[in-house]
C-alpha beads as a LAMMPS data file, in Angstrom:
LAMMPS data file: protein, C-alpha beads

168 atoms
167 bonds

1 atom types
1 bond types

-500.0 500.0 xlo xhi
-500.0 500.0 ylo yhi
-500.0 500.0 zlo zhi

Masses

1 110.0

Atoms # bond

1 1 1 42.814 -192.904 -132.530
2 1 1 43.083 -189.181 -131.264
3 1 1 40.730 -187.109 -132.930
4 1 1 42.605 -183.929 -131.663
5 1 1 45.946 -184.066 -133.607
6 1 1 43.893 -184.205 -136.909
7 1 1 46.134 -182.672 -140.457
8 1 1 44.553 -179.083 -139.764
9 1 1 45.728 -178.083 -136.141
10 1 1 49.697 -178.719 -137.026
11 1 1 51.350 -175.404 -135.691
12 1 1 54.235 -174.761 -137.727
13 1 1 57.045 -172.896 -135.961
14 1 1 57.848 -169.783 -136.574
15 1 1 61.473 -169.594 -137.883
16 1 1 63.642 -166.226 -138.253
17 1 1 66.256 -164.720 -139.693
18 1 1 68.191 -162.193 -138.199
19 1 1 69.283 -159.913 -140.199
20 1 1 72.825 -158.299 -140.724
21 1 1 74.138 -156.218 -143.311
22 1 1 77.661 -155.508 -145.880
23 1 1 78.421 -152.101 -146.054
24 1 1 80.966 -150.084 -148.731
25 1 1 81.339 -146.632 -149.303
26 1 1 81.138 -145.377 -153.165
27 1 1 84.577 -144.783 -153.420
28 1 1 84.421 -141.508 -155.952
29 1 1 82.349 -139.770 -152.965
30 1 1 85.425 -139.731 -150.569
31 1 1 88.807 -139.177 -150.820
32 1 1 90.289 -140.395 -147.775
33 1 1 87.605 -142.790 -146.667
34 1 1 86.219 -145.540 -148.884
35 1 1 85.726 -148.463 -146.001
36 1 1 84.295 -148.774 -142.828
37 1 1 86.250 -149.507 -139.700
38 1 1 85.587 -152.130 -136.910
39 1 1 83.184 -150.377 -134.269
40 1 1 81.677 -147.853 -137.069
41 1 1 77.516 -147.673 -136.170
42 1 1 74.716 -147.459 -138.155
43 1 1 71.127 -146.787 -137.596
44 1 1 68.785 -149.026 -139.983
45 1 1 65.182 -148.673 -140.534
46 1 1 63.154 -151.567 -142.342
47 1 1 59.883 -150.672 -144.380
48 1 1 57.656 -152.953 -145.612
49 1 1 57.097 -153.000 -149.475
50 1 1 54.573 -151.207 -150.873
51 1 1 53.529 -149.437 -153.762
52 1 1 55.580 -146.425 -152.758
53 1 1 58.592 -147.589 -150.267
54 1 1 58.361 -144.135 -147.881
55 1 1 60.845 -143.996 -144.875
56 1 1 58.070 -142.721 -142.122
57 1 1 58.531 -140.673 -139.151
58 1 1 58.105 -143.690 -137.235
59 1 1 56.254 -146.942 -137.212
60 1 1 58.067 -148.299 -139.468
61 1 1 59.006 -152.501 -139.764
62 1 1 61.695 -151.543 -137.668
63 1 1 62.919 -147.547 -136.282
64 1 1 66.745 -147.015 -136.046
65 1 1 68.454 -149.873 -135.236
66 1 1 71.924 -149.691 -134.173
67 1 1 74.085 -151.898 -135.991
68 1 1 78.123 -151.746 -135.437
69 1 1 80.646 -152.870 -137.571
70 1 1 82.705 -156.115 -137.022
71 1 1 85.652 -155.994 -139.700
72 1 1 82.944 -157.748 -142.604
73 1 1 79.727 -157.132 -141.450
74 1 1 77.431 -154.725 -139.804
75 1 1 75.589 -156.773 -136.363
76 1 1 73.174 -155.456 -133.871
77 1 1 72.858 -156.924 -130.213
78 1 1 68.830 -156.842 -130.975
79 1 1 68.984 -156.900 -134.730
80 1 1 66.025 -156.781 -137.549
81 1 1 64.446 -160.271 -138.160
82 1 1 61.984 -161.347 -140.846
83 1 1 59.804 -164.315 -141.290
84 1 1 61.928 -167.479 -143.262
85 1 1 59.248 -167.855 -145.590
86 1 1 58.546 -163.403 -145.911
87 1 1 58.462 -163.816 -149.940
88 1 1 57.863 -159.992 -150.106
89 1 1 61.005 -158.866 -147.859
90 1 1 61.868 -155.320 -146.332
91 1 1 63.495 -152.189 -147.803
92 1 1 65.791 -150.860 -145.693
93 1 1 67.532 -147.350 -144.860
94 1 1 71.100 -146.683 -143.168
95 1 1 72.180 -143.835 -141.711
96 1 1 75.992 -143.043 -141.236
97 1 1 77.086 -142.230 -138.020
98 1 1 74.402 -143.966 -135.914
99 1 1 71.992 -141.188 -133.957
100 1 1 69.558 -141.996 -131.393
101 1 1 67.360 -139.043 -132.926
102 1 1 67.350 -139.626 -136.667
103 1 1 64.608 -140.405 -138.314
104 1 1 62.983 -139.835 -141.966
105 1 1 64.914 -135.889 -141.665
106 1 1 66.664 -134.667 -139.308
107 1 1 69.373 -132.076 -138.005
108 1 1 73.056 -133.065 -138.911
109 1 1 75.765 -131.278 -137.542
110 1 1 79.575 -131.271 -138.570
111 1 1 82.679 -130.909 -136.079
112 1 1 83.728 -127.465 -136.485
113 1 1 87.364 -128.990 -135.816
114 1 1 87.700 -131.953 -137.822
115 1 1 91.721 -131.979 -137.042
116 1 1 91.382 -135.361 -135.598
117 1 1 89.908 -138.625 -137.497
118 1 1 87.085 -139.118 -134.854
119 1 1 85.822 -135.994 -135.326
120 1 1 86.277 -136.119 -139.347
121 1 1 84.218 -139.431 -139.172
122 1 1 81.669 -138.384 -137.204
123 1 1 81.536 -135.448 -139.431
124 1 1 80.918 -137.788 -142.669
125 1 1 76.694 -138.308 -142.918
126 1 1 76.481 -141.183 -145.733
127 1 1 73.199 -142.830 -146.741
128 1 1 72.016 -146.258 -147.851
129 1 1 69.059 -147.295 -149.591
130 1 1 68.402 -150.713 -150.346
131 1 1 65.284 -152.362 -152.537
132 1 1 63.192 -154.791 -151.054
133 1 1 65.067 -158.036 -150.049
134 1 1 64.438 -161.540 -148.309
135 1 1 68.287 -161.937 -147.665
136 1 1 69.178 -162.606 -144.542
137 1 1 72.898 -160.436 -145.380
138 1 1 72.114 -157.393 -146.833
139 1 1 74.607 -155.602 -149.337
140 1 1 74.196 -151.501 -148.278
141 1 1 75.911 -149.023 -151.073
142 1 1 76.390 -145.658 -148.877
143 1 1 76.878 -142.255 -150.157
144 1 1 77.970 -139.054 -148.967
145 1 1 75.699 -136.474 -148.491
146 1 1 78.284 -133.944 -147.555
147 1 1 80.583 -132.052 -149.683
148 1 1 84.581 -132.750 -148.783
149 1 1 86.431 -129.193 -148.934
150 1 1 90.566 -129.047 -148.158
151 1 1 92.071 -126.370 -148.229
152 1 1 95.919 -125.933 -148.994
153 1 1 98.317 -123.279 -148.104
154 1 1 101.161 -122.679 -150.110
155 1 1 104.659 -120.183 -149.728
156 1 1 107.351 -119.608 -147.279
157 1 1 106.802 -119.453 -143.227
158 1 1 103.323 -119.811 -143.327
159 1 1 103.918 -121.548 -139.958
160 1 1 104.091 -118.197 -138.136
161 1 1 101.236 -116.739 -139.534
162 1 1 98.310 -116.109 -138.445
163 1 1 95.897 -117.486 -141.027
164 1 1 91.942 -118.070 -141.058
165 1 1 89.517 -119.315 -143.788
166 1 1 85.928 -119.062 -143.749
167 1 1 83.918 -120.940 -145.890
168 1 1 80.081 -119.544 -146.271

Bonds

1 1 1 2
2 1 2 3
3 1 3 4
4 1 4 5
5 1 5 6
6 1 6 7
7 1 7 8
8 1 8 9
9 1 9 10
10 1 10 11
11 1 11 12
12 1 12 13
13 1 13 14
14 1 14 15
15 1 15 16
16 1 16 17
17 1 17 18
18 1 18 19
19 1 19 20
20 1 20 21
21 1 21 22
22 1 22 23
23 1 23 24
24 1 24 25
25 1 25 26
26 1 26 27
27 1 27 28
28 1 28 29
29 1 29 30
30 1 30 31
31 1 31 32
32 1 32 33
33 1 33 34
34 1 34 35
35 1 35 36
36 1 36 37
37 1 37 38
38 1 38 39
39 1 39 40
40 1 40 41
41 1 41 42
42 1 42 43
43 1 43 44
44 1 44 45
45 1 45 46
46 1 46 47
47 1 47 48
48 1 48 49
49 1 49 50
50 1 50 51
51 1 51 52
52 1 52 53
53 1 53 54
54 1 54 55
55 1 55 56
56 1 56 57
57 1 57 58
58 1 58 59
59 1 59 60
60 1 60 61
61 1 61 62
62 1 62 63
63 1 63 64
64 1 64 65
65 1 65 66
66 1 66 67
67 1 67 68
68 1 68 69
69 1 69 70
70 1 70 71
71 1 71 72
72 1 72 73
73 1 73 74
74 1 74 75
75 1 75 76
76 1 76 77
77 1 77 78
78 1 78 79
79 1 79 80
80 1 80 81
81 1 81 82
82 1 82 83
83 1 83 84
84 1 84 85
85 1 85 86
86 1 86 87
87 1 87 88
88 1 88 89
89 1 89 90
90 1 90 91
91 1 91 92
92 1 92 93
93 1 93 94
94 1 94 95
95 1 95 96
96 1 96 97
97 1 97 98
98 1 98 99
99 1 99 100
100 1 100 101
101 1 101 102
102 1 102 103
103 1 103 104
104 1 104 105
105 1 105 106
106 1 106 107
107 1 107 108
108 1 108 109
109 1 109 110
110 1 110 111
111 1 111 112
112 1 112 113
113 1 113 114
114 1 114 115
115 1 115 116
116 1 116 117
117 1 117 118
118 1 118 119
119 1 119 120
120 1 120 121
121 1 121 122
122 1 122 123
123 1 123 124
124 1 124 125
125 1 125 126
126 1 126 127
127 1 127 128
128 1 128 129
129 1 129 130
130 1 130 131
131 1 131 132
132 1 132 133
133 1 133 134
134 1 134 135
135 1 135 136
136 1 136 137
137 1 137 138
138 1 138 139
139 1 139 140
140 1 140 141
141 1 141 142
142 1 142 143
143 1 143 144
144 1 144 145
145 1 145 146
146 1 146 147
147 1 147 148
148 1 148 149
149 1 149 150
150 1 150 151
151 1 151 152
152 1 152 153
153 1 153 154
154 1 154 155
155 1 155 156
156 1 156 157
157 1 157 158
158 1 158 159
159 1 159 160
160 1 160 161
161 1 161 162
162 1 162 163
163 1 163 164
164 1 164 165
165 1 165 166
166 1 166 167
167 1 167 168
């Protein structure tokens, strides 16, 4: 016989699971906006559990991922994986709209016109958390982190007037 291919030098493979995500909205947060649309982005960052699940600065499991938005899911072209038998999992954090620069805080700036719905969306930061999990789709409940102000005019020919608001 071959000594060689004795019981305790089998290599198992290493099998993945890519990762992809649900998303919804918390409906009471938003008035006009309660789903995401097909090309919305994300950016996802995995942490490994631990006594105290932190979001670092980096070196993380995994720093901002971009994941877009495919009418059910949430996909990335290089997305998260994790081990097929990870018993632990990964906590992970989302980020609404995707940023290149975000990280565990960071600078968020609103359209100062938010006439059209581009720049409203973009203007909408929502956050997910999500407990540690060996699913391979991930359910993320986002919530706004911005307050939603309209403001109505009301009486006759307002349309000729010249009328400003500022909000402090």
């Amino acid at each position: 016989g071959n000594s060689s291919t004795d019981g305790e030098n089998i290599v198992k493979p290493v099998i993945k699971k890519e990762i992809s995500f649900r998303g919804n909205i918390k409906a009471a947060s938003r008035a006009t906006e309660t789903a995401f649309e097909s090309g919305d982005q994300i950016s996802v960052f995995a942490v490994k559990p631990s006594n105290d699940i932190k979001l670092q600065p980096e070196d993380n499991y995994v720093d901002n991922v971009k994941y877009t938005y495919h009418g059910s899911y949430f996909e990335a072209t290089n997305p998260i994986t994790i081990l097929e038998d990870d018993t632990k999992g990964l906590a992970y954090y989302a980020i609404y709209p995707y940023n290149k620069g975000v990280a565990d805080e960071f600078e968020f700036t609103v359209n100062e016109d938010q006439s059209t719905h581009s720049a409203y969306t973009a203007s909408d930061l929502c956050t997910a958390f999500c407990e540690p999990t060996t699913d391979k789709t991930v359910n993320l409940e986002f919530n706004h982190r911005l307050s939603n102000i309209v403001v109505k005019f009301y009486g006759t020919n307002l349309t000729n007037k010249n009328i400003s608001v500022e909000l402090n």
